[in-house]
N, C-alpha and C positions, 0 to 999 in steps of 0.2 A: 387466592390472590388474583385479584385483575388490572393485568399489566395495558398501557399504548406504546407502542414504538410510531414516532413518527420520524420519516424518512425522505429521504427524494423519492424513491421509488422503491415498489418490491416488486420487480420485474424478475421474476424465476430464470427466463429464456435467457436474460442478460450475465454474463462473469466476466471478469477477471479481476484478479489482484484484489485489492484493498475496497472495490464497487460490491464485496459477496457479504460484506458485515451487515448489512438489514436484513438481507435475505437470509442465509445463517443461523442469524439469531432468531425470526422467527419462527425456520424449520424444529431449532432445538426447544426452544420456549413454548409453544404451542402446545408440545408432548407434557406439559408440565405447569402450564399455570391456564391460565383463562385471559385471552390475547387478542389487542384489538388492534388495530391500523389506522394512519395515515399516512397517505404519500402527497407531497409537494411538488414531484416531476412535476416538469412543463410550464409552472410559473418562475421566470424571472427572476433572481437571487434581489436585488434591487426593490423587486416588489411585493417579496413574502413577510416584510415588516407591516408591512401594509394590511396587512390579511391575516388578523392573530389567529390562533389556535385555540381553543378554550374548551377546556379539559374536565369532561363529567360523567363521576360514574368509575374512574379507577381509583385505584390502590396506588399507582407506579406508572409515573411517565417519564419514559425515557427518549433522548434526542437523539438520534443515534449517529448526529454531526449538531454541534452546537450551532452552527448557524442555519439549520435547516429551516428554520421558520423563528415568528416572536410567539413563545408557547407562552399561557396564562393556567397555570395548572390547577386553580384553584385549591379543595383539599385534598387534592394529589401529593404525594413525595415524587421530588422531581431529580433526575441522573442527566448528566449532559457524558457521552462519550464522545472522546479524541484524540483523534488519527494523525495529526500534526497540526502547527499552526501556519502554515504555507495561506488560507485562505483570509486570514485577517494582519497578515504580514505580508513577507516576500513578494507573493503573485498577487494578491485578490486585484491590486488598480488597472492593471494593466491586460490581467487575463477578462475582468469585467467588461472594461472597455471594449477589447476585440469582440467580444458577445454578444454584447447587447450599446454599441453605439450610439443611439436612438435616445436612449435613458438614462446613459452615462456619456455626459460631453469631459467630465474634467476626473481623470483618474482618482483623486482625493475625495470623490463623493463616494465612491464605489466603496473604498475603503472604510471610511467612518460610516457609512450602515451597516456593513457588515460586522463590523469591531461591535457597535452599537446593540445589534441585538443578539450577537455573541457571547457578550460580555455580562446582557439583561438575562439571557438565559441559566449563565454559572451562575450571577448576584442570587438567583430564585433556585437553585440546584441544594440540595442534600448531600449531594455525592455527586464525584467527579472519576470519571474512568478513562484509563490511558491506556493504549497498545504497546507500553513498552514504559522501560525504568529512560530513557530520552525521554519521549513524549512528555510523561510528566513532568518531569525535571522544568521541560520547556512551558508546560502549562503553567506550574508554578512561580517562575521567574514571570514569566509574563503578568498573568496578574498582581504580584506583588510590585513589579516597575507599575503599574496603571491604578495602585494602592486603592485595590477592590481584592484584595487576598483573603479571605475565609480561612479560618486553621480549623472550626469546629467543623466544617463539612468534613465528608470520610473520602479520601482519597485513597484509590484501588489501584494497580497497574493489573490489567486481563489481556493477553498476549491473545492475538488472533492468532485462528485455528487455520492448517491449508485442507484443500480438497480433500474428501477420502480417496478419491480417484489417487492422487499422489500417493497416499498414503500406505494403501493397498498395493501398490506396483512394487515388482520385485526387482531386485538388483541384478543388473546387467555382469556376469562375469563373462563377456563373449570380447572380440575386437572390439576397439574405441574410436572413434573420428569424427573428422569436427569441432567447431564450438559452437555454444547458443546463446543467445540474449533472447530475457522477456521484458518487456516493459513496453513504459512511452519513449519516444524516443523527441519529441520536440519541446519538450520540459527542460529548463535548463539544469538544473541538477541531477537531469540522468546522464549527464557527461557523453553526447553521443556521439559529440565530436571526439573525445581524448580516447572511446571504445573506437573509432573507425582507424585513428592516427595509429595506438596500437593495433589493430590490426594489421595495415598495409607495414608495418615494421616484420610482423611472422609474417606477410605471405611473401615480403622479400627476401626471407631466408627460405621457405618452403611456399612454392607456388600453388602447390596441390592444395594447401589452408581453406579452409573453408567456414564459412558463419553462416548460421538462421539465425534468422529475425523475427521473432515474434512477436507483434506489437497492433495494438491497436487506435495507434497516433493517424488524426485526419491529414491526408497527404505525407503519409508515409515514403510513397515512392520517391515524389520529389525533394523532401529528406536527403532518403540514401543518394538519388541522384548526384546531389548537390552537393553531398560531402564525399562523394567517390571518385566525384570527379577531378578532385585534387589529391587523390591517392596518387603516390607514383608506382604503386606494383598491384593494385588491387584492380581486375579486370571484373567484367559480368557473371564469371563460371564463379566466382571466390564470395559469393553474397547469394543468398536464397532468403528472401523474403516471404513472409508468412503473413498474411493479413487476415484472415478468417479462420485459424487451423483450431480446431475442436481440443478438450484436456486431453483427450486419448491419444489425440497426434502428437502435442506436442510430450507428452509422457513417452511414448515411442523412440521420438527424437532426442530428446533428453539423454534419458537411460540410456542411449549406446554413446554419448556425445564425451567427448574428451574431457569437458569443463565447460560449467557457462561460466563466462565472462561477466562479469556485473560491475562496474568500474561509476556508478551512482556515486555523486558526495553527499549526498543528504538525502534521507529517507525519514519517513515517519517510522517505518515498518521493515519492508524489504520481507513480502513473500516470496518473489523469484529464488532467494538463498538460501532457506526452509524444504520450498516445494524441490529444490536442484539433488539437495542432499537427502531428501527424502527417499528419491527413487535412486539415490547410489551414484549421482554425478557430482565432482570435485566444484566448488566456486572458486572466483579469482575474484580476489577484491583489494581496491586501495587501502594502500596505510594510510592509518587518519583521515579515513572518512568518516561522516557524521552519519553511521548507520546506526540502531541500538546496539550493544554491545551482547546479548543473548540471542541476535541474530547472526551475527558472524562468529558466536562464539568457535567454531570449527572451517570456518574459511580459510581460504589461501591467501597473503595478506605480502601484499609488495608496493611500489609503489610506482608512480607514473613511469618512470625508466625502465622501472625491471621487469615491467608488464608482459614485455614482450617474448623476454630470456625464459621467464617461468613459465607462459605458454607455451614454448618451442617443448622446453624439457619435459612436461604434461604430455604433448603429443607428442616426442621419443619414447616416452615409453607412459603410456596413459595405464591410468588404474583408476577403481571404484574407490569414493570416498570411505573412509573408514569405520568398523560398523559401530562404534560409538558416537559418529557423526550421526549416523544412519538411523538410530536408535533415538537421540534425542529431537532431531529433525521433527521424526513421525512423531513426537510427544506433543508435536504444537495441533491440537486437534479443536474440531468446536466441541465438541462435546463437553471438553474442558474448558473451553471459553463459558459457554451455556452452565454449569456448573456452578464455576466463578463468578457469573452475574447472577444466581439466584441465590446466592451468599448473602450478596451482596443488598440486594432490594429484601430481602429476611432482615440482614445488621436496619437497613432504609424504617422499615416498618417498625423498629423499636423504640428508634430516637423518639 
């Protein structure tokens, strides 16, 4: 079988979160089929319609973001996989615009080409792959509102896999202190304002409180700056920021951590609550957030009020997630992702 993944990038040096699925999948694929590349980094989202792809010589061409490029797969069987639809809804006009200004004067352009050859790419798809029983849910409503819905194409849900790094780490049964946040933090659905506001609520009952931040948002500092600065109890010593910390550090930090915090309303995914529980730290998460439901299946689950009560009472008397948490956490592996998708291009090759 000779598969293309084409991608933004397959930058090895690069991780985190939800950016390791091209990479990933090639490490597992490569072991096991005959595997080619392309990466689209570095051109312009606005200008990869412009610059088709055309596909000669595989078996299986897979997008491994539907709007990575306008692919022409010729006699390829073609898989578009997705991670959510945040780039041809919610964000795409407005985050286009901040990026490339120059190309996009009126946020509605930015949108309709993206939508455009998103949408060219599932119309020409075989199969359609979801990170989660959400995700599709969401792909599927969506294209049947834009009445381009396919029911013969083969629709999968393949749950991304976390680091083996997490996976491998052993549970902490020693003292617990602190909490952690991973993520972006200048996205609006990572809540980072209603994560700060809970916070300065525990560090006004316990001053000693403390949070890492591990994130890799541009201008992070002036972020935290800017929403700290309207804390009324949250001082400099109560915030540690983390902008470069390696998976070993932050596994370190994790595993003795009281709980991370992840207070997101909407996620495609939600590795940080996998990779937390993996290594034996508690999450805390909104009720009726829009996270998959097989990711929080073992979370801590309160809501914007209580946020603060349940982390006080975590750090009175902190403990290790539970080892049934612990146990199914580590089950989100690639290995099993890679697996699942060579299932899947096997059922692709029959049709």
């Amino acid at each position: 079988m000779r598969v293309l993944l084409v991608g933004h990038d397959f930058d090895f040096s690069e991780a985190g979160g939800i950016s390791r699925y091209s990479n990933e999948l090639f490490n597992g694929l490569k072991k096991r089929v005959e595997l080619g590349t392309i990466a689209t980094g570095g051109i312009p989202r606005p200008l990869r319609v412009l610059m088709p792809i055309v596909v000669r010589g595989y078996d299986i061409v897979e997008a491994v973001y539907p709007d990575v490029a306008k692919i022409i797969k010729g006699n390829a069987k073609m898989v578009t996989m997705w991670h959510d639809l945040r780039l041809i809804t919610k964000y795409a006009p407005s985050t286009q615009a901040k990026l490339h200004p120059k190309l996009v004067e009126r946020y509605n352009v930015a949108n309709r080409i993206i939508r455009y050859w998103t949408l060219s790419n599932y119309a020409n798809s075989e199969a359609v792959i979801a990170n989660s029983t959400k995700t599709m849910n969401e792909v599927v409503s969506y294209v049947k509102n834009v009445g381009v819905y396919d029911p013969k194409k083969l629709y999968r849900t393949i749950p991304l896999g976390i680091d083996d790094k997490f996976i491998r780490a052993k549970v902490w049964y020693g003292e617990r202190q602190d909490f952690v946040y991973i993520g972006d933090i200048h996205v609006k659905n990572k809540n980072f304002v209603g994560l700060i506001e809970a916070f300065d609520s525990i560090v006004g009952a316990a001053d000693d409180a403390r949070l890492h931040i591990f994130t890799k948002s541009a201008g992070a500092e002036e972020f935290v700056r800017e929403y700290t600065s309207k804390a009324k109890h949250i001082k400099d010593r109560n915030i540690t920021l983390h902008l470069h910390a390696t998976d070993e550090y932050i596994i370190e930090t994790l595993r003795k951590a009281v709980a991370c915090i992840f207070l997101s309303k909407d996620e495609g995914f939600g590795l940080p609550v996998l990779e937390s529980l993996a290594v034996g730290t508690n999450v805390l998460v909104l009720k009726g957030n829009y996270i998959p439901r097989e990711v929080i299946r073992y979370a801590i689950k309160a809501s914007e009020d209580e946020v603060p009560k349940v982390a006080l009472k975590l750090m009175q008397n902190p403990k290790e997630a539970t080892p049934a948490a612990v146990k199914y956490a580590k089950g989100f592996t690639w290995e099993r992702n890679v697996s699942m998708t060579i299932e899947l291009y096997n059922e692709m090759l029959k049709l």
